[in-house]
C-alpha positions in Angstrom: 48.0 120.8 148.7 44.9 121.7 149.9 45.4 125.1 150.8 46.1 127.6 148.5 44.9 131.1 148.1 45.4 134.0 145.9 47.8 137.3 146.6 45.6 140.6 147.2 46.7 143.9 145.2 46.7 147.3 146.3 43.6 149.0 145.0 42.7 152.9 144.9 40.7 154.3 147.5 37.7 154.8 144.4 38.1 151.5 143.3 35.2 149.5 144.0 34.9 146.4 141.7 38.5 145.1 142.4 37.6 144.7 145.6 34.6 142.4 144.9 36.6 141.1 142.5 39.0 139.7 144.6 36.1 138.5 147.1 35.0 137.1 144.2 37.7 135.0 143.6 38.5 134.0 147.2 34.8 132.8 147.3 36.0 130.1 144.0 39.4 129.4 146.0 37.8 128.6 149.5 34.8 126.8 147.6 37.1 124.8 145.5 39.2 124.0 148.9 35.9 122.6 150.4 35.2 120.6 147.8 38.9 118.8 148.2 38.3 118.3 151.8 35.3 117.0 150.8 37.0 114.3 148.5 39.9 113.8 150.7 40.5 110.4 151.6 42.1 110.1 154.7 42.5 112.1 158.3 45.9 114.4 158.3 46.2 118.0 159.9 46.4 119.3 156.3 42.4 118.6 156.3 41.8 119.7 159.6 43.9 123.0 158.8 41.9 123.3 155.2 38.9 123.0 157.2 39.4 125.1 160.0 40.6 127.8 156.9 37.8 127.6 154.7 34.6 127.3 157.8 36.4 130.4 159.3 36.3 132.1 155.6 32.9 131.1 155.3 31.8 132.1 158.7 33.4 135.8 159.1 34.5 136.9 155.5 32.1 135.7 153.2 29.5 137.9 155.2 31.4 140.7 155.2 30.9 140.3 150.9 27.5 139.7 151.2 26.8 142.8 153.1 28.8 144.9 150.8 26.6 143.7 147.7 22.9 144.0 149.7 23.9 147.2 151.8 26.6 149.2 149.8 25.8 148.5 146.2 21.8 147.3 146.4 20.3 150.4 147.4 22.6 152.9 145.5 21.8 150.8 141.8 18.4 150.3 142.9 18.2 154.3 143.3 19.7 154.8 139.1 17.1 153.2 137.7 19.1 152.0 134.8 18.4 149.1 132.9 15.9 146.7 134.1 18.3 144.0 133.6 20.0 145.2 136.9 17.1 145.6 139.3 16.3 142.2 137.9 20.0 141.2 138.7 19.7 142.9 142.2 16.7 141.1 142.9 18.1 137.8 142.1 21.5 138.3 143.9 19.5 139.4 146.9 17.9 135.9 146.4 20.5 133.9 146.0 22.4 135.2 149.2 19.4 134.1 150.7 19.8 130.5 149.2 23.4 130.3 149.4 23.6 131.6 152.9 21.5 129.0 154.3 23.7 126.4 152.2 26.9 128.1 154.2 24.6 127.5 157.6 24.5 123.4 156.7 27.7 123.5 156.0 29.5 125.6 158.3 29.3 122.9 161.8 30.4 120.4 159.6 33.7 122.5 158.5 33.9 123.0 162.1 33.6 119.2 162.9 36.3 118.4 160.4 38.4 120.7 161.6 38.5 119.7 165.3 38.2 116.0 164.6 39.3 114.8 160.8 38.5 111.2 161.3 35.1 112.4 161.2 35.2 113.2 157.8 34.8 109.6 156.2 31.5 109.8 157.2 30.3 113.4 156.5 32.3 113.3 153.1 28.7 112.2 151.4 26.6 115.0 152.5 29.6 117.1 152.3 30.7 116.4 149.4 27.2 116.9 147.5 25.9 120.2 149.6 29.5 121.6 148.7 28.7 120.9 145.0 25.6 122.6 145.3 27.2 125.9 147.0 30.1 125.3 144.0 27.2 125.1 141.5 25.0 128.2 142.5 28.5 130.3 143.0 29.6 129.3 139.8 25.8 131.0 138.4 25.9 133.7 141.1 29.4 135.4 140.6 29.0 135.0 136.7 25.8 136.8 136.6 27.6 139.9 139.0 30.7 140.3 137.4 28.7 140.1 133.8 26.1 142.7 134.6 26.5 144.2 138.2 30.0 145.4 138.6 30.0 147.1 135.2 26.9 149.4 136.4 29.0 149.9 139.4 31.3 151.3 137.1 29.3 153.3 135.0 26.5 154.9 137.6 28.5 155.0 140.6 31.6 156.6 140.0 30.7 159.6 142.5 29.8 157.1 145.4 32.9 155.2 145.0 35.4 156.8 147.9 32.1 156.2 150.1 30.8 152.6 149.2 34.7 151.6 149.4 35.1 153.4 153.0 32.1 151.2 154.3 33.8 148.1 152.7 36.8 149.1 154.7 34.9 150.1 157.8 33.0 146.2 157.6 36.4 144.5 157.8 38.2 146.8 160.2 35.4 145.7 162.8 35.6 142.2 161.9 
């Protein structure tokens, strides 16, 4: 099966870091469903559908994510100056969105293509396949790195902004 993705839990309205966690783990789920497109032999609706699924994932939620990292949490740890190991953190997440974002970009009309037209896949599985390993790879660095030094400052300096930094994730997604 090529599509298959996670429940979401209720959270409290202060919790900020499940949130991000479960992005977090949406963004493994929909990369490791573009890599099995990728690898897919064959043109069935079950690629198309997994294709359609994880370009439309990639196109309007992954951005939402992004956002919440550079515009809710950035500027709030930047303000704590806490350890240097976050605004060295911060500074390389704000980098890699950069990197991985045009990665998404490349990879994004190709999703599309696969999705309207699956026999096109044989011949975009190459590239595909090896700019979706890339995206995989640098996720794989990127989350690791957030969820081992970012989210626990989250927790530990920005307890009081919680209820607002989790409104304006709300807010994002209501629009979208």
């Amino acid at each position: 099966m090529l599509l298959k993705i996670g429940h979401r839990e209720e959270r409290r309205p202060d919790d900020v870091v499940g949130p991000l966690l479960d992005c977090h783990a949406r963004i493994r789920a929909f990369t490791a469903i573009a890599r099995r497109i990728a690898a897919h032999e064959g043109a069935d609706a079950g690629v198309a559908e997994a294709a359609a699924r994880v370009e439309r994932y990639f196109r309007v939620a992954y951005p939402l994510h992004v956002e919440d990292e550079e515009i809710s949490l950035r500027p709030r740890l930047m303000a704590v100056k806490a350890a240097p190991e976050i605004a060295l953190c911060l500074d390389a997440m704000t980098a890699e969105h950069d990197a991985m974002e045009a990665l998404v970009a490349g990879l994004l009309p190709r999703w599309a293509t696969v999705a309207e037209r699956p026999s096109d896949l044989a011949a975009l599985a190459p590239g595909l396949g090896d700019d979706t390993a890339e995206l995989a790879r640098r996720f794989d660095a990127h989350l690791e790195q957030e969820e081992r030094v970012l989210f626990p400052a989250v927790e530990e300096h920005l307890t009081a902004e919680a209820l607002v930094i989790r409104a304006e994730m709300v807010a994002r997604r209501a629009v979208a």
